[in-house]
NUTI-59481 format. One record per residue (C-alpha): z, x, y; residue in three letters. Coordinates in steps of 0.2 Angstrom, whole numbers, padded with zeros to 4 digits, always signed. Example, Ala and Ser with C-alpha at 12.3 -4.5 7.8 and 13.67 -1.06 7.14 Angstrom:
REM residues 2
+0039+0062-0022ALA +0036+0068-0005SER 
//
This chain:
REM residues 378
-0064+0105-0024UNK -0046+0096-0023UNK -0040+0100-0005UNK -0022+0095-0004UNK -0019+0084+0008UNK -0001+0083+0010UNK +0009+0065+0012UNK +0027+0071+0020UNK +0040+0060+0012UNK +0055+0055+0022UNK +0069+0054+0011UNK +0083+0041+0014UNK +0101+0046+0011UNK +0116+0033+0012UNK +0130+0033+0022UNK +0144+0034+0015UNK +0164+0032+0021UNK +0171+0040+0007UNK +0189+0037+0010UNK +0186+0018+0003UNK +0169+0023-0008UNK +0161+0007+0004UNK +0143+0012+0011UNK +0138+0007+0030UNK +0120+0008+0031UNK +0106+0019+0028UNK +0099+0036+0037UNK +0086+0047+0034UNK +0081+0065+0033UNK +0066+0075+0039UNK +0050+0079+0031UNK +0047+0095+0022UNK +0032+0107+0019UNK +0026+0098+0002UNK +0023+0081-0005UNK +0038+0078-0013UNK +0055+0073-0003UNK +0066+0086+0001UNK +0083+0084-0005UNK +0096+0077+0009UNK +0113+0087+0005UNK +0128+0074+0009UNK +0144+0083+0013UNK +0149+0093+0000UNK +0163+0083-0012UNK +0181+0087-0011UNK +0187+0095-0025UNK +0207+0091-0024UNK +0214+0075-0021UNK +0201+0063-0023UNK +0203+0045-0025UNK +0193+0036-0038UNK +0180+0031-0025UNK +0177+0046-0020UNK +0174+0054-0038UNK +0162+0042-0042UNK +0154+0046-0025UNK +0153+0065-0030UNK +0147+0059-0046UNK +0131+0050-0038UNK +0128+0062-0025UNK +0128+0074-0038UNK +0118+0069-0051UNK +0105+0061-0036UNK +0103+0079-0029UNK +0101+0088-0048UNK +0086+0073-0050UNK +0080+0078-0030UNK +0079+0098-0035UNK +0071+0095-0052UNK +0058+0083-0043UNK +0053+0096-0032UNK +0052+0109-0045UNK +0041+0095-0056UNK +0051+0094-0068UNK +0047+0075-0070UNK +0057+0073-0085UNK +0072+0079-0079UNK +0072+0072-0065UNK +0069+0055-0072UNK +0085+0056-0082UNK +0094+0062-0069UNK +0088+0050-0057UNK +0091+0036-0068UNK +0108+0040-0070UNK +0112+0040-0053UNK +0105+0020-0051UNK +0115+0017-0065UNK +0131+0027-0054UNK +0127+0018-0037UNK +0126+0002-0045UNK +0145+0003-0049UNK +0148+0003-0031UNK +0143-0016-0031UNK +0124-0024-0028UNK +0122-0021-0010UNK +0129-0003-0006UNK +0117+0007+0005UNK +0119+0020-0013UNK +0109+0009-0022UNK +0094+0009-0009UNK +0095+0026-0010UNK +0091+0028-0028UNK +0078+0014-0029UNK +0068+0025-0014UNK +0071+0041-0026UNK +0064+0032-0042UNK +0052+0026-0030UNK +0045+0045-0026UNK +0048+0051-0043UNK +0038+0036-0051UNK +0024+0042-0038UNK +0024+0059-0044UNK +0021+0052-0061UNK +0008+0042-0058UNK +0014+0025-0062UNK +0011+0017-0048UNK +0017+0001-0053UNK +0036+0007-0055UNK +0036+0016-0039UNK +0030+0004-0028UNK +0043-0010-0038UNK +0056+0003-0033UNK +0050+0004-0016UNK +0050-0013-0014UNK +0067-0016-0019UNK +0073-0002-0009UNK +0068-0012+0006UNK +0072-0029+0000UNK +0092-0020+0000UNK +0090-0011+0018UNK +0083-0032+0023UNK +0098-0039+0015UNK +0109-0026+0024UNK +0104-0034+0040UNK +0094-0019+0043UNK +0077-0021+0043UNK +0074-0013+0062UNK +0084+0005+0059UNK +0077+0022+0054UNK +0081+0019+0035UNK +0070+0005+0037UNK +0055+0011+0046UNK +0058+0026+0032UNK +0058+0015+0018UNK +0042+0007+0025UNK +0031+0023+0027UNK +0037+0029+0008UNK +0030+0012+0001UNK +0012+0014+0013UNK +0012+0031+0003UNK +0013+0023-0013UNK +0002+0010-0009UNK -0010+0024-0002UNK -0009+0031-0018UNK -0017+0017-0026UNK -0032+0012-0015UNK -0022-0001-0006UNK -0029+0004+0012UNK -0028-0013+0018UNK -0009-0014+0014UNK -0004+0005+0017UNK -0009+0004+0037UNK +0002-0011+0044UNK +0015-0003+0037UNK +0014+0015+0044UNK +0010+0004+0061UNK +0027-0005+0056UNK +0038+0010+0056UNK +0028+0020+0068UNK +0032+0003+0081UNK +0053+0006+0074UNK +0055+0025+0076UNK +0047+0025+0093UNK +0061+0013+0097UNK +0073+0020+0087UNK +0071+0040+0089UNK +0056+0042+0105UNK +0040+0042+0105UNK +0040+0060+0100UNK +0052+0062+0087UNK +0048+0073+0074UNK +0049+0057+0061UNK +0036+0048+0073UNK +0023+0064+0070UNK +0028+0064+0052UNK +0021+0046+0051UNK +0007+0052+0063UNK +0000+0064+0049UNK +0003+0052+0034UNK -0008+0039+0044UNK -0020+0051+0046UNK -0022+0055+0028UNK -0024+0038+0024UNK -0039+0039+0035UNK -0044+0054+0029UNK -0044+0043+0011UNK -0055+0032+0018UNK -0068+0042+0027UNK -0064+0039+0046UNK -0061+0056+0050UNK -0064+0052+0067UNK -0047+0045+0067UNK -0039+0056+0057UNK -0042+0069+0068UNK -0035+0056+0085UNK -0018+0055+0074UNK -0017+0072+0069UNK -0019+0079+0084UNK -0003+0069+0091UNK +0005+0075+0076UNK +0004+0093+0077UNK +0008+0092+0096UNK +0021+0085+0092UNK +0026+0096+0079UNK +0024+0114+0090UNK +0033+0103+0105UNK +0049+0099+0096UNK +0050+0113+0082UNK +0039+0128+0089UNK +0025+0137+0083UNK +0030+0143+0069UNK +0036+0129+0059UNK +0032+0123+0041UNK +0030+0105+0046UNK +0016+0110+0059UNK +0010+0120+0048UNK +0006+0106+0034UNK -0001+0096+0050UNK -0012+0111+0056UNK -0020+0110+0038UNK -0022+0092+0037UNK -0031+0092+0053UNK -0042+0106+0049UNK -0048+0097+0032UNK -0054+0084+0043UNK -0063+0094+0055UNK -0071+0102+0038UNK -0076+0085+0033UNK -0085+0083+0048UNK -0094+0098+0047UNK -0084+0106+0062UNK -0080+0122+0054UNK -0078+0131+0069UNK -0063+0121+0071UNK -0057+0122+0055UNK -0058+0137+0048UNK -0046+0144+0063UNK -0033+0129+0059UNK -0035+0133+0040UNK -0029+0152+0042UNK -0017+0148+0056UNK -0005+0137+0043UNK -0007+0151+0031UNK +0001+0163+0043UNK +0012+0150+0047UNK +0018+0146+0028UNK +0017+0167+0025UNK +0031+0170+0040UNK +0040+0157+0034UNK +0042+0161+0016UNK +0033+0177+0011UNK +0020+0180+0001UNK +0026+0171-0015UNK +0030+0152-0012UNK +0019+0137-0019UNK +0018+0133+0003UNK +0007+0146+0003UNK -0004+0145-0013UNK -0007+0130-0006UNK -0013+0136+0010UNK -0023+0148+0002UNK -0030+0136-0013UNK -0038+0125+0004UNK -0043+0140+0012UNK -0051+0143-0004UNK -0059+0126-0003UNK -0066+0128+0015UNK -0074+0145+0010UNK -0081+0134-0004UNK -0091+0123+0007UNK -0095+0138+0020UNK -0105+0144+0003UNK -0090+0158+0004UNK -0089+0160-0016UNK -0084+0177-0016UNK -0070+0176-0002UNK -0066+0158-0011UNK -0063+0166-0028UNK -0052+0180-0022UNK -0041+0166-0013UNK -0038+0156-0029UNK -0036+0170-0040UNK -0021+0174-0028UNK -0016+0156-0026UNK -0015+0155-0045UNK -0003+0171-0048UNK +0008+0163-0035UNK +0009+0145-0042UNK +0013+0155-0058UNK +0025+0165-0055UNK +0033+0154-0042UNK +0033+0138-0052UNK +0028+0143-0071UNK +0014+0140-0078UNK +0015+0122-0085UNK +0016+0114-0065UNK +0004+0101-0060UNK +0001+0115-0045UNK -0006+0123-0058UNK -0018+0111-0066UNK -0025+0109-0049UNK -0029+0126-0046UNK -0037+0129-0061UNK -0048+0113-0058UNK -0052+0120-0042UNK -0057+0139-0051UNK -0067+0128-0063UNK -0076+0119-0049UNK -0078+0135-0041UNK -0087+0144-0057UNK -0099+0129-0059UNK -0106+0134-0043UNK -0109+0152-0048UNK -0118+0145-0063UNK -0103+0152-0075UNK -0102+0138-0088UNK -0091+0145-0099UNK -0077+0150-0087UNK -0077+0134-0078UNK -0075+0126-0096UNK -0060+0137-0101UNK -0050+0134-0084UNK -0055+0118-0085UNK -0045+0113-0103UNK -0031+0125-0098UNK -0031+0111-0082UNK -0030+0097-0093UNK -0020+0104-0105UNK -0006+0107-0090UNK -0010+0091-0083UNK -0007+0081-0100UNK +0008+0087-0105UNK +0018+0085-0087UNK +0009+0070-0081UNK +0001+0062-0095UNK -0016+0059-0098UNK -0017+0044-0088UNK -0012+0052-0072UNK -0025+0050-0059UNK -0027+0071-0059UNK -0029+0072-0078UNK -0041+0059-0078UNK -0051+0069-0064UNK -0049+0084-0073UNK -0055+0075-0090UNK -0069+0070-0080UNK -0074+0087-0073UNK -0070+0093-0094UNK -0083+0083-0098UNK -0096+0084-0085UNK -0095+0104-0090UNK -0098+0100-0109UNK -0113+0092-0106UNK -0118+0104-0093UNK -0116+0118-0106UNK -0125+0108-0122UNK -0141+0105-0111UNK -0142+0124-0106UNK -0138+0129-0124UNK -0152+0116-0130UNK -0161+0124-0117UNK -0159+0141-0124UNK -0166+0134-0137UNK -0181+0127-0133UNK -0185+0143-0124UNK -0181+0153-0139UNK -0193+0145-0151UNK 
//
């Protein structure tokens, strides 16, 4: 089962003094209930009177924000174009502007969300190496900066790397905004899923726990972010066979992500697709099937039916129908998965090479029980 354990982007946004078009530094936004960045809205553009400056500043911002929005929507190609453009608008505003940082950290995510993690952490990098050059290596867009590459690199297996730099911009944004900033939690969870990566739930569940106190401290009980925290935490507990813990955790996020947005919102397929997964291991088929049956309808009709968010939770129905011993309708959901998969991510993704994987494994599964057949026939 593919549990999604979510990586909260902080998404950096420039500062801007749009009277002369000249940038003074780099801020940051908040985390957001998915793992794509949610979009930091500047003030909104004048619309009489503009100086040049300020045109070609409404021009970037808006072109940046139509590439944010088309990101979350996973429409990668779209928001690759649009992204694009807006590098190519920032750089008019000279080498250096905080503008251009900005869009390196955004082709950064979106390269991420492709899967060519070559290009995003390249974009990262520079990112950085622009906010260094700036003279601001020890502020908030900084220590931002540094927690979107450890993603990146978390991404790729690169444990090792990932971790001094979440320490990093955990050590800024305590100076920076408090120990118990919202930021400072957000950094908290992502830590935690890097351990979670490498199998020390132990300490996952340490970092977590400040996290979601965090969370529930500063923004209530009922809030989104807590409730991405609330999940992550109980995936770990799950993985350490502490489904007491868990399973409580598991429903409370979905009651959470329901009284935030309803019944129909990908937040919530999600929360019910890891329910799903927990029922899974509990040997809960029959609840688990009912849950991503109903996470499915919502991804579809919330986010079409060619989403990544898709693919996944057919993978997870095919995963899921292997365990009851239906071959057949794992294989079907199965290439519906890669299929989706394929054609928005490409086929060398890390998820569409999972799903292949799986597509294969149930091929073989199914040619041996039909030889089987066979033999038993004769």
């Amino acid at each position: 089962m593919r549990i999604r354990l979510i990586h909260s982007s902080l998404c950096l946004i420039a500062i801007i003094i749009v009277s002369s078009g000249v940038s003074s530094g780099v801020n940051a936004g908040s985390a957001m209930a998915n793992d794509i960045s949610r979009p930091i809205l500047l003030d909104a553009p004048k619309k009489q009177g503009q100086t040049e400056g300020e045109r070609q500043h409404s021009a970037w911002q808006n072109t940046t924000q139509t590439g944010q929005q088309a990101l979350a929507a996973g429409d990668l190609v779209g928001a690759q174009s649009a992204l694009r453009e807006a590098l190519d608008a920032a750089e008019k505003f000279g080498r250096k502007d905080s503008r251009v940082a900005v869009s390196q950290s955004n082709l950064g995510q979106l390269y991420k969300a492709q899967g060519n993690f070559e290009l995003a952490e390249k974009a990262s990098r520079k990112s950085l190496e622009l906010i260094r050059e700036n003279g601001l290596k020890d502020n908030f867009g900084f220590a931002v900066e540094l927690s979107n590459l450890a993603g990146i690199l978390k991404d790729q297996g690169k444990y090792g790397e990932a971790k001094p730099l979440y320490e990093g911009a955990l050590a800024i944004l305590t100076e920076v905004r408090g120990a118990e900033s919202v930021e400072v939690a957000t950094v908290y969870d992502n830590l935690a899923v890097l351990y979670q990566k490498q199998g020390d739930y132990k300490a996952a569940v340490a970092v977590q726990l400040k996290a979601t106190a965090i969370y529930e401290k500063k923004l209530g009980p009922d809030n989104a972010d807590l409730a991405i925290g609330l999940g992550n935490l109980a995936e770990s507990y799950r993985e350490l066979n502490q489904g007491i813990k868990a399973q409580p955790l598991y429903e409370r996020s979905l009651a959470i992500m329901r009284k935030n947005y309803g019944d129909r919102h990908p937040a919530v397929a999600t929360a019910l697709d890891n329910l799903a997964g927990f029922y899974v291991k509990e040997g809960k088929l029959k609840e688990a099937e009912d849950l991503q049956l109903k996470a499915l309808e919502t991804f579809r009709e919330t986010l079409g039916g060619r989403h990544p968010d898709v693919a996944i939770c057919l993978d997870n129905l095919a995963d899921l129908y292997t365990r009851l011993g239906k071959t057949e309708l794992a294989l079907e959901k199965s290439a519906e998965s890669f299929e989706i998969a394929e054609k928005t991510l490409g086929k060398e993704h890390p998820l569409s090479v999972g799903i292949k994987h799986r597509m294969e494994d149930l091929k073989m599964q199914d040619l041996k029980l039909q030889e089987s057949k066979l033999q038993d026939a004769k």
